[in-house]
N, C-alpha and C positions, 0 to 999 in steps of 0.2 A: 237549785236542784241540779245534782249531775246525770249522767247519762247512766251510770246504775243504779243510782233513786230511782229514775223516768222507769228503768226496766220494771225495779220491784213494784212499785206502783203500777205499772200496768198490767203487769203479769196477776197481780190482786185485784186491776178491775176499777181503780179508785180516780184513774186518769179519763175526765169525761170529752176530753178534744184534745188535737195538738192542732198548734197551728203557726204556720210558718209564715215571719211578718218579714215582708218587702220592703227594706230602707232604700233610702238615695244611699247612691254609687253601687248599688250591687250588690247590696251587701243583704242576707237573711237571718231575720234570729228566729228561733222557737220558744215558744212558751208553751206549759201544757196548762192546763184549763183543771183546775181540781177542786169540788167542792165551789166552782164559782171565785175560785182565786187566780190570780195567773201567777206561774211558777218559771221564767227564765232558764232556761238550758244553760247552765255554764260549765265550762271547760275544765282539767285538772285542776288550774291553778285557782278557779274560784271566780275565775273572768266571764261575761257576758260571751257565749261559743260562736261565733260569725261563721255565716255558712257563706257558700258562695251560688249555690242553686237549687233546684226543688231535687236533681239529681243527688247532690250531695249530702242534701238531709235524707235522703233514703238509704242512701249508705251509711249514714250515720245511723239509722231508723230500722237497719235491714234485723234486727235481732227481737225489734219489739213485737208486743202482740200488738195485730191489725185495732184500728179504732180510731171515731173519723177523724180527720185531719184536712187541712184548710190553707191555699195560702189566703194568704192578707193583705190589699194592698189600701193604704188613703186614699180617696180623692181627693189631688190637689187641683182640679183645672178649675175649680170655683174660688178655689181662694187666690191662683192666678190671674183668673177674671174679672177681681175684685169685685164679690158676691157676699153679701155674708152668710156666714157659715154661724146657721140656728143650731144646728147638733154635729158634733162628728158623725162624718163617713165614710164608711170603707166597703172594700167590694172582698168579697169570701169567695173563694172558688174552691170549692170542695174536688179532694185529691186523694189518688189511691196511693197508703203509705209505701205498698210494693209499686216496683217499675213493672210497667205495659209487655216490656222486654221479655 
């Protein structure tokens, strides 16, 4: 999905999350959540769109309609610990898609 999909899709109402995942090195992707499917944010070329922070997907995000949105990160310190890991988990921190600003 590109970033004028995401719009028309939201703008109709059909986009039920976004949610901004937290890789190693820094890097953020988006996916929006639609109908229970996850839909990747990619870029002109059709690439996976790397953000670089929660500010940046908001700039990216500044034209959508408001609807919640989430960063996302793993917990690795269990599978560091050498624990096992019966389910994945991740921690959600629900976020406003406008800045505080």
């Amino acid at each position: 999905m590109n970033l004028q999909e995401l719009t028309a899709h939201a703008s109709a109402g059909r986009i039920d999350e976004l949610n901004l995942i937290s890789m190693e090195g820094g890097i953020y992707l988006l996916e929006a959540r639609m109908h229970g499917a996850a839909h990747p944010l990619n870029d002109a070329r059709g690439k996976t769109l790397h953000l670089r922070s929660v500010e940046h997907a908001r700039d990216v995000l500044h034209a959508i309609t408001p609807m919640p949105f989430n960063l996302v990160h793993a917990v690795v310190h269990d599978e560091m610990c050498g624990l096992h890991d019966t389910e994945e988990q991740t921690v959600r921190v629900p976020l406003s898609i406008r800045s505080a600003w």
